[in-house]
N, C-alpha and C positions, 0 to 999 in steps of 0.2 A: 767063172772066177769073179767076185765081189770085191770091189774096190769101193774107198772110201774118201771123202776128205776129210781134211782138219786145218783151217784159217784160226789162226793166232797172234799176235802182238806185232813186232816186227818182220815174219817172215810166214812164207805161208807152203802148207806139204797137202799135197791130194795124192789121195790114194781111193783111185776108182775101181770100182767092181759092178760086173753086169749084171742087172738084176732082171730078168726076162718077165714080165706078166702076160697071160693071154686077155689082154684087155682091147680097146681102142686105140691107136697109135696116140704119140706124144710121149714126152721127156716129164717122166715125173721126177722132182727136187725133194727130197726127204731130209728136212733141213732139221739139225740141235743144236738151239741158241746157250750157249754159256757165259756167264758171267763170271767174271773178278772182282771178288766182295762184295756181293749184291744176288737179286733174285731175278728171273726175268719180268715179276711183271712191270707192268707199266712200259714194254718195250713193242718195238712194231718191226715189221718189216715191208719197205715199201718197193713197189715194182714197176716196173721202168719197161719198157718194150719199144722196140726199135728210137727211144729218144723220148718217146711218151710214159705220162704215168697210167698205167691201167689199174690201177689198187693198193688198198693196204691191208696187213693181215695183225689182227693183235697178237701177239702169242703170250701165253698163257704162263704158269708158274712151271710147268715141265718145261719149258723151251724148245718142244716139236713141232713141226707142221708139214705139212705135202703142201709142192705148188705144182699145179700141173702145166707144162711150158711146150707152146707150140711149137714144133719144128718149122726150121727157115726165118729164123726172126735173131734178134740181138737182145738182151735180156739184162737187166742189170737190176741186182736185188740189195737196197739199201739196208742196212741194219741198224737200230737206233734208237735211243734211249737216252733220258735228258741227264746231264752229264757224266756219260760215257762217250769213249769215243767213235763214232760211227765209221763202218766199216763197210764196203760196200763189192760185192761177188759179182763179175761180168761172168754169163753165162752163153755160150752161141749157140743155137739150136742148127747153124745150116750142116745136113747132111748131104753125103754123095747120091746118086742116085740109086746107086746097090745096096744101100742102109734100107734094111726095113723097119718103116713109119708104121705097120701095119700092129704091131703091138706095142704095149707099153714096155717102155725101159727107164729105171729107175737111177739115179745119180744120187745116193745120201753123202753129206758131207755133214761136218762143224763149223760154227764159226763163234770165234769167242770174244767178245767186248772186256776192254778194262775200263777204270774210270778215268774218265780227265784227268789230267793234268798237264802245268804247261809245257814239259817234255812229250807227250803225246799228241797233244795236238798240233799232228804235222798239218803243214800243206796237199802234202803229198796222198795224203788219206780222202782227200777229194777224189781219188781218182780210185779203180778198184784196186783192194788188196792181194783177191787174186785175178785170174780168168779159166775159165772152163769151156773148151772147143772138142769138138770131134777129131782126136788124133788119127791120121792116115795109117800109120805104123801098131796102132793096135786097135783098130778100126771099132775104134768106142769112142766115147768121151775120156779128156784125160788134162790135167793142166798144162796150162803153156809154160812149159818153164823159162824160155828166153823171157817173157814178159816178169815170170817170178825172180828171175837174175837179176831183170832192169828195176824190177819195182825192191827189191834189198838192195842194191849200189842207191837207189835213190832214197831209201830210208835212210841208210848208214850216211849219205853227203846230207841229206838234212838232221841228221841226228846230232850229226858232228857242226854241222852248220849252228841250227838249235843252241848248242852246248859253247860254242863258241861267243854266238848273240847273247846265250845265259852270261858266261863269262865275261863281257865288255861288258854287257847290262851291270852286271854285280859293280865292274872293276865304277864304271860311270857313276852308278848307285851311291858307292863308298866315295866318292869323288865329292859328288852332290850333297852326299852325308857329310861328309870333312866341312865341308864351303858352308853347309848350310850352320854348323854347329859354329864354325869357326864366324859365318853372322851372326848369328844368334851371343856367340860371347861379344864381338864388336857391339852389338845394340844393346847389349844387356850393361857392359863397361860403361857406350856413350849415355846410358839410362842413370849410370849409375853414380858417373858423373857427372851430368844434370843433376841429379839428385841431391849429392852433397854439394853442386854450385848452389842451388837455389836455396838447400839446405844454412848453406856459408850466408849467401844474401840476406838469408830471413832471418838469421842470427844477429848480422849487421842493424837489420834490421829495425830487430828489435832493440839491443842496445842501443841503437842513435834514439829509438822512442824511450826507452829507460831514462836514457842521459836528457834526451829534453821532457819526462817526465819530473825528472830529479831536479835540475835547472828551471823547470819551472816552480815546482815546490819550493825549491832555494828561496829562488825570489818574489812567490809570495809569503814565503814567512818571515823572507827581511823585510818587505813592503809593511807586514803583520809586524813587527819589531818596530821599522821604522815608527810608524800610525802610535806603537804603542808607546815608544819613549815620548812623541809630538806630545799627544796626552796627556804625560805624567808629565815633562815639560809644561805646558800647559796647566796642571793642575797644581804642579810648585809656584809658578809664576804666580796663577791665582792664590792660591795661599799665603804667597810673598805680598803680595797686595793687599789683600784681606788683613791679613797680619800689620802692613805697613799702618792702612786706613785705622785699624783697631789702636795702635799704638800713637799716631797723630790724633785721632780722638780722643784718646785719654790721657795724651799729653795739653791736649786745648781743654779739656775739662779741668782738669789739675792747673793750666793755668786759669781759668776762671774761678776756679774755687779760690787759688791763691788769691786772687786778687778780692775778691767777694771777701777774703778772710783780709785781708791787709785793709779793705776798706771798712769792713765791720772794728777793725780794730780800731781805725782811724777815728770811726765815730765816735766810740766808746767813750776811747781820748779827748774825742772833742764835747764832747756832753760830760766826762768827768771833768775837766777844763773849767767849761762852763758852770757846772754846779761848782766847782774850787773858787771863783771865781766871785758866786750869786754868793756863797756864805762869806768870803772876806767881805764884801760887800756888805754885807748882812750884821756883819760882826765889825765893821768901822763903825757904824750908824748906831 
């Protein structure tokens, strides 16, 4: 009878079947890598033997491969691919002494990768998803399933763990977000009110330079005023002066003339006199 596995996401079902070869003894793995939303290449699977790594295997775009696995040894077959999440098959080859090693016996199984994400990347996926042992009761290989019980209780307490760190995360997030927006309006307000303080200042500012812009103009164009009336002050005066001098000048000339004429007259007189005088004279005789 042919039994098979199949490893999946959170929980894992084998279903083994005997595959008898007449070959050499050993445990051959007839492994079909599947993927979620994706291809296999660029994936590997690495192998692990009693704690050591003994190999790695590329696999290919089909995602098959055979591993052929020593009897009496501890086997752990990594799966992995860069962000998907790695998944990893414990395999035990120790058989009883009445198993015969003398031909080949075949274990094909699946194992399917999904990709990252932060809900999948458990802790817990460090450790294998499934295990594969030689069952006494059906004296093959067959999965443990107390370990596939302990390894879903311990999905599901870190799922819900996960979900719960999601949730505080989120709730903190929003928290952080609130606080952060809620500084960002305080710095933007105290920005803003600098703003229009320095704004108000430079206005003062300026006004007090207008007003003693203005205040000085004032008072250079009363200084310009004063200077100007000083001047015309100044230039009445002169004129008043000039005008005076003009006027005492031609009052001193008008008196010399007068007089120049009162003495001319004077003469006239007196030399008419004198001839009045020379003919009675003239005319006694």
């Amino acid at each position: 009878m042919l039994k098979h596995f199949s490893v999946f996401v959170f929980f894992t079902f084998f279903t083994i079947f005997p595959l008898i070869a007449l070959a050499q003894g050993g445990l051959n793995a007839e492994v079909r890598l599947r993927m979620q939303k994706g291809t296999t290449d660029g994936s590997t699977v690495v192998i692990f033997k009693n704690g050591s790594r003994v190999g790695t295997i590329p696999i290919g775009r089909g995602g098959r491969f055979d591993v052929k696995l020593d009897y009496g040894a501890d086997y752990i077959l990594s799966f992995e691919k860069e962000n998907y999440v790695t998944k990893k098959i414990n395999i035990n080859t120790i058989v009883p002494s009445d198993f015969s090693q003398e031909r080949d016996n075949i274990i094909p199984f699946d194992v399917e990768l999904e990709p990252q994400t932060d809900l999948s990347a458990l802790k817990v996926y460090d450790n294998p998803v499934g295990r594969i042992h030689f069952s006494s009761k059906i004296k093959y290989f067959d999965y443990d399933t107390d370990y596939s019980a302990s390894f879903q209780k311990q999905v599901r307490e870190e799922e819900k763990k996960v979900a719960e760190d999601a949730r505080k995360k989120e709730i903190e997030d929003e928290k952080a977000r609130i606080a952060k927006e809620a500084e960002q309006r305080k710095l933007a307000e105290e920005a803003s009110k600098k703003a229009a303080e320095e704004a108000r200042l430079a206005q003062i500012e300026k006004q007090k330079k207008e007003a003693e812009a203005i205040a000085l103009a004032e008072a250079k164009a009363r200084e310009e005023q004063r200077k100007k009336e000083e001047e015309l002050k100044k230039q009445e005066a002169e004129r008043i002066r000039l005008a005076e001098e003009a006027r005492r000048k031609a009052e001193e000339e008008a008196r010399i003339a007068e007089q120049e004429r009162i003495k001319k007259e004077a003469e006239v007189r007196r030399l008419a006199e004198e001839a009045r005088r020379k003919a009675e004279e003239e005319a006694r005789i």
